[in-house]
C-alpha positions in Angstrom: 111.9 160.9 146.4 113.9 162.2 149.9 112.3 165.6 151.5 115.5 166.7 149.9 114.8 166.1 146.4 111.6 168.3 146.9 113.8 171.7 147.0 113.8 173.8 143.9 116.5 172.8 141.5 118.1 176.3 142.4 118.5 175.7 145.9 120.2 171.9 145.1 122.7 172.9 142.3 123.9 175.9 144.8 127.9 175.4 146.0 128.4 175.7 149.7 130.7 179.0 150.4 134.1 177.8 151.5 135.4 180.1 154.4 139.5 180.0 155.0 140.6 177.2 157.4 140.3 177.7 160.8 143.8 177.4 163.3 141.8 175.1 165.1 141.4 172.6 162.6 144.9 172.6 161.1 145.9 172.1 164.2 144.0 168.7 164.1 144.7 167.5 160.8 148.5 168.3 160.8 149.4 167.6 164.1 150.8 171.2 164.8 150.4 173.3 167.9 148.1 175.9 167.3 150.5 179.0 168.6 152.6 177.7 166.1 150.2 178.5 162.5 149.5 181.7 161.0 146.5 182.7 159.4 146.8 184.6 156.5 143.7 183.2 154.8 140.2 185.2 155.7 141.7 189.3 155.2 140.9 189.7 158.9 142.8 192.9 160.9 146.0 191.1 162.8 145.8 194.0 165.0 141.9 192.5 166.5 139.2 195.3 167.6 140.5 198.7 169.0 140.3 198.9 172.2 137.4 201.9 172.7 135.4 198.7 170.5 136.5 196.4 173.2 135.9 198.3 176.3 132.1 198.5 174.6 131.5 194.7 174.4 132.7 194.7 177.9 130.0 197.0 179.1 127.2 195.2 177.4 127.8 192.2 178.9 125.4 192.9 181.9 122.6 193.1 179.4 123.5 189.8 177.3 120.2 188.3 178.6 117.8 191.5 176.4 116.9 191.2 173.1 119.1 193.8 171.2 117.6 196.7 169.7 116.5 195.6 166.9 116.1 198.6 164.7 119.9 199.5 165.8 118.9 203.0 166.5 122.4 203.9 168.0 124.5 202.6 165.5 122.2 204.0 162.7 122.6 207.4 164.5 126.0 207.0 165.1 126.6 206.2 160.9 123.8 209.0 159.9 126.5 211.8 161.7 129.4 210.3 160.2 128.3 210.0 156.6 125.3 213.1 156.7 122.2 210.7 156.1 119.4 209.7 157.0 118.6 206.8 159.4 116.0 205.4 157.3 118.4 205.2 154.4 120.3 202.5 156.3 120.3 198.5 156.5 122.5 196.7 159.8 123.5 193.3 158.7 124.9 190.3 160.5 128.0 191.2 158.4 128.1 192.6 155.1 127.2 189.4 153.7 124.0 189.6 154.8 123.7 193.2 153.6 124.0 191.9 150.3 121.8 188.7 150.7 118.6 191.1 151.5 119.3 193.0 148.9 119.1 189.8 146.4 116.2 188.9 148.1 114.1 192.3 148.4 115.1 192.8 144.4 115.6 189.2 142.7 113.4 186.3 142.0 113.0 183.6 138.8 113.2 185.0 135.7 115.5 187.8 136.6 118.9 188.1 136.8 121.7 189.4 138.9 124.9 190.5 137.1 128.7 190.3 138.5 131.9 190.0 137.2 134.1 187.5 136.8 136.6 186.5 139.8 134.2 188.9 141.8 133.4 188.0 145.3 131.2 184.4 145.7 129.0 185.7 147.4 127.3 187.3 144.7 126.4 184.3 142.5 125.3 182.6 146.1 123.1 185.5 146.5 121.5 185.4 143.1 121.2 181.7 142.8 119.3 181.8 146.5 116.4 183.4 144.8 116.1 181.3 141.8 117.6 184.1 139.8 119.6 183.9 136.9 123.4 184.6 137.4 125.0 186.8 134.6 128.8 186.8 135.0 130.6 188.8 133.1 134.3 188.1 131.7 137.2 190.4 133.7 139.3 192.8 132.7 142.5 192.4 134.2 141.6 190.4 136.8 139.1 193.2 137.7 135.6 194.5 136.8 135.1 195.6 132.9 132.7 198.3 133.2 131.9 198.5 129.5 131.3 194.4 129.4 128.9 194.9 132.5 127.1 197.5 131.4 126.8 195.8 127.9 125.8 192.1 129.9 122.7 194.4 131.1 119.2 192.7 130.2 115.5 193.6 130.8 115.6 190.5 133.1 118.8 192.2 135.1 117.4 194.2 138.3 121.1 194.1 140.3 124.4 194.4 139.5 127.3 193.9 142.2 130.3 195.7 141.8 133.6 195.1 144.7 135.8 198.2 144.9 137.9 196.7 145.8 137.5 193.1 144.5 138.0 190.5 146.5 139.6 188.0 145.6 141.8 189.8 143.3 142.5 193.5 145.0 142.3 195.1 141.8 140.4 198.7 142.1 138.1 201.2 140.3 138.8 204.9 140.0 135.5 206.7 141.4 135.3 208.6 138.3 134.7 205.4 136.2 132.2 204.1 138.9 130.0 207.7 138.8 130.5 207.2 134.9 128.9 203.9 135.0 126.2 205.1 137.5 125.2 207.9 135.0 124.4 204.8 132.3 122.8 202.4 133.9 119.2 201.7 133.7 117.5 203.5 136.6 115.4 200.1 137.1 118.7 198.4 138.0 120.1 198.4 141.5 123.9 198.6 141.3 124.9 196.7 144.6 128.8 199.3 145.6 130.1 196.6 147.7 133.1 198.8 149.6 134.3 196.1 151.7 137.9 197.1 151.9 137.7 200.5 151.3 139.4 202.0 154.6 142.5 200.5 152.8 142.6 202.6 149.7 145.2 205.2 149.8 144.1 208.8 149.9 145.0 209.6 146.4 142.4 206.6 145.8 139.7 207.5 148.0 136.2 209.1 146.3 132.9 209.6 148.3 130.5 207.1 146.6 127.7 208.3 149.6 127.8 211.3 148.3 126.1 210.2 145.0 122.9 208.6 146.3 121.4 211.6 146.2 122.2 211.9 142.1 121.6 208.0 141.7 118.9 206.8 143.6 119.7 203.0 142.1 122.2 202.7 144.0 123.3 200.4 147.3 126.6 201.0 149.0 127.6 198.2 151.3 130.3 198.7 153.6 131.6 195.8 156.9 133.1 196.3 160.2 135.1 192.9 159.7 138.1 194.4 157.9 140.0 197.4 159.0 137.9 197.6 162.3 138.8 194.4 163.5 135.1 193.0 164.0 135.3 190.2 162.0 133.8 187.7 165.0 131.3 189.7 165.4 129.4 190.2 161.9 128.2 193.2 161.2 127.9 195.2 158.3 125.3 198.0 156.9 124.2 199.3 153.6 123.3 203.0 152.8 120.5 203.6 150.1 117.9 205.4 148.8 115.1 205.0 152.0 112.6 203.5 149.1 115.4 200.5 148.7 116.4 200.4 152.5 112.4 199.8 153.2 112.1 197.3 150.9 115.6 195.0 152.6 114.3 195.6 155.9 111.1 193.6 155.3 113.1 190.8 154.1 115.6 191.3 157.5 115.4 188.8 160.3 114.2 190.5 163.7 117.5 191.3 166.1 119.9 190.0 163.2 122.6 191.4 164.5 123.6 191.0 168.3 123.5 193.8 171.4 127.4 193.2 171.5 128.3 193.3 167.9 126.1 197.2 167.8 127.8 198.5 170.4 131.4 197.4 169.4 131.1 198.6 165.4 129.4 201.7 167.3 132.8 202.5 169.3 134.7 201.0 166.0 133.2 204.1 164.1 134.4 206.9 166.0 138.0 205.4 166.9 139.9 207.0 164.0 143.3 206.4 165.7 142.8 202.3 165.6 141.9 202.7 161.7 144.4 204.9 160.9 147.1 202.5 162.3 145.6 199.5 160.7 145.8 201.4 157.6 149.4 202.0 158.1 150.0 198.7 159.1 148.5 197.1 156.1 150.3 199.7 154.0 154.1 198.4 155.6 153.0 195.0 155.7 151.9 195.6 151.6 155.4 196.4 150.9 156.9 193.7 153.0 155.1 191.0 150.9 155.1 192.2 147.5 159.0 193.2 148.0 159.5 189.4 149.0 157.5 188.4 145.6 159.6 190.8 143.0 162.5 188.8 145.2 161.2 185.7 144.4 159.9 186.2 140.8 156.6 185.7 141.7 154.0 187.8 139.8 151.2 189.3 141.9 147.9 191.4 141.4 148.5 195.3 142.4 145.8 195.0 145.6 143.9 198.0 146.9 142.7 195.8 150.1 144.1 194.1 152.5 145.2 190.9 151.0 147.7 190.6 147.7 147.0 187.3 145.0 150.1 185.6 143.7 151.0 183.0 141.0 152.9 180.2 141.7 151.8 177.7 139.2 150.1 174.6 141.1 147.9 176.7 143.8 147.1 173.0 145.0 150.3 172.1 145.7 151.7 175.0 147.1 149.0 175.8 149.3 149.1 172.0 151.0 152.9 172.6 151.2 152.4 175.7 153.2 149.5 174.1 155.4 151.9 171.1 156.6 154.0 173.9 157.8 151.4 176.0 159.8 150.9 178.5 157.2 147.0 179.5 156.0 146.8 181.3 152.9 143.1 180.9 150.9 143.5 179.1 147.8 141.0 180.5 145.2 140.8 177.8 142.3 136.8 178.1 143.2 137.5 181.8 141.9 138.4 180.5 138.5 142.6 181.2 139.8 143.8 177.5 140.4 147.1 179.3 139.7 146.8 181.7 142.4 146.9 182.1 146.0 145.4 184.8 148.1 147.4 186.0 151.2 146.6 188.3 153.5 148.7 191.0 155.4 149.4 190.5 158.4 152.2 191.5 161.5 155.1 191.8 160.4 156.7 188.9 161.8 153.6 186.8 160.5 154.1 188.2 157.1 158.2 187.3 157.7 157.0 183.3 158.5 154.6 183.7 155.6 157.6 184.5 153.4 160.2 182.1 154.7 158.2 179.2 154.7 157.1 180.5 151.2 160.6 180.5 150.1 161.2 177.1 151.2 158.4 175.5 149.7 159.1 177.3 146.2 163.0 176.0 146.5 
């Protein structure tokens, strides 16, 4: 038997995670010049960082040669004013992915289980499996997260559940009301993993201050990125805001200086420029409209999205999604989600969203 073979069973049946194509490598394979594609495929902001975020990664250039600070005291501080807790409540991870690996591994281990939903983010049953954990998935609701179901697929052995809000791949979105409902009936042994990923996108009318709960539900983990609406995306990092009983326990199981002196000091800057995030907002909102108005045109059907990304049918995913490759168009195919129907776009400038549509068009006719 290979070295190979030796690895738990758990670790060998695991599926890669398969990130959206990179320009660079369409470029190769289809012969195209790389000005020339657009990237719709990974929900990234087209507008890049803000600039108070860039001018921060300039100045810590000088000091690329230190360790950073690896208890990211400013950047805690800086989230601890914004949100009114404490530092110790708080996890920095190399990207919100990361926030939710520790958590999996500070809480999970064989013979437990980690629940999710269906057509839920991949990371989750990556997460769960990591640990030798069992993975519970629950069936969706509309494309989107059936409390009830979930809090029904709840076991002894079930000591996290992951919710998106909102879900990724699918956009699809939870009035906080139902969340705080959900909150109030699960097990107080369970960690419910809030994965806000996207949730600078929701519309005001939307929005509902899940922080503000910890303090009612001490079970609970809400995970928030700099990669989306601040435009960070290059530079992972993420953080999770807990009880400081839960946030101990993941910051064992961090690595030392996980995430970089240039990534703290840009999400730093990030959270204080209101003006970029407001924009991107807006952006996203216009570039919402721009898309989904060229679907209804179309007679395409689509997923109402809270995010910034909107999923469409179109019948062969695989197909479609080649067709729009060989013409410099990414888009992220989500077949792996369950969808093979489907295809995720994400928003983009408006004339990227315009090339996204023509090309669209074309390949459809």
């Amino acid at each position: 038997m290979s070295v190979a073979g030796l690895a738990p069973e758990y670790i060998r049946s695991i599926m890669p995670y398969q990130p959206g194509k990179p320009i660079s490598e369409l470029a190769r394979e289809m012969g195209l010049p790389e000005a020339s594609i657009v990237k719709l495929a990974s929900n990234e902001n087209p507008l890049g960082m803000g600039s108070r975020a860039r001018e921060a990664v300039i100045g810590t250039l000088t000091e690329i040669a230190r360790y950073p600070d690896g208890n990211a005291f400013a950047l805690k501080a800086a989230i601890s004013r914004k949100f009114g807790v404490k530092p110790e409540q708080l996890v920095i991870g190399n990207g919100s992915n990361d926030v939710l690996e520790l958590a999996a591994r500070a809480f999970l281990a064989p013979g437990l289980a980690g629940l999710f939903s269906q057509h839920a983010f991949a990371v989750y049953p990556l997460a769960t499996n990591a640990t030798g954990a069992k993975c519970i998935e629950v069936p969706a609701k509309a494309f989107g997260h059936d409390l009830d179901a979930m809090l029904a697929g709840i076991s002894p052995q079930t000591r996290i559940v992951f919710i998106a809000n909102p879900n990724n791949p699918t956009g699809t979105f939870l009035p906080g009301a139902e969340i705080e409902a959900f909150l109030a009936r699960v097990p107080s042994e369970v960690l419910v993993v809030l994965d806000e990923a996207y949730t600078e996108y929701l519309a005001p009318a939307q929005r509902y201050d899940a922080v503000a709960w910890l303090s009612r539900f001490p079970n609970l983990l809400v995970s928030r990125t700099f990669s989306k609406a601040y435009g960070l995306a290059g530079l992972r990092v993420g953080y999770a805001i807990a009880h400081p009983d839960v946030a101990d326990l993941m910051n064992r199981v961090r690595q030392p200086f996980n995430v970089s002196s240039v990534a703290l000091a840009a999400a730093e800057a990030a959270l204080a420029d209101e003006e970029f995030l407001a924009q991107s907002a807006d952006l996203n909102r216009r570039g919402m409209e721009q898309i989904t108005a060229a679907f209804a045109e179309l007679g395409l059907e689509w997923i109402p999205s809270a995010g910034n990304f909107v999923t469409f049918r179109v019948g062969d995913g695989a197909a479609v999604n080649l067709a729009l490759l060989k013409q410099g168009v990414i888009v992220r195919p989500i077949a792996g989600y369950g969808m093979p129907e489907w295809l995720r776009v994400s928003i983009g400038l408006p004339e990227e969203n315009i090339r996204f549509i023509e090309v669209l068009r074309q390949v459809l006719a």
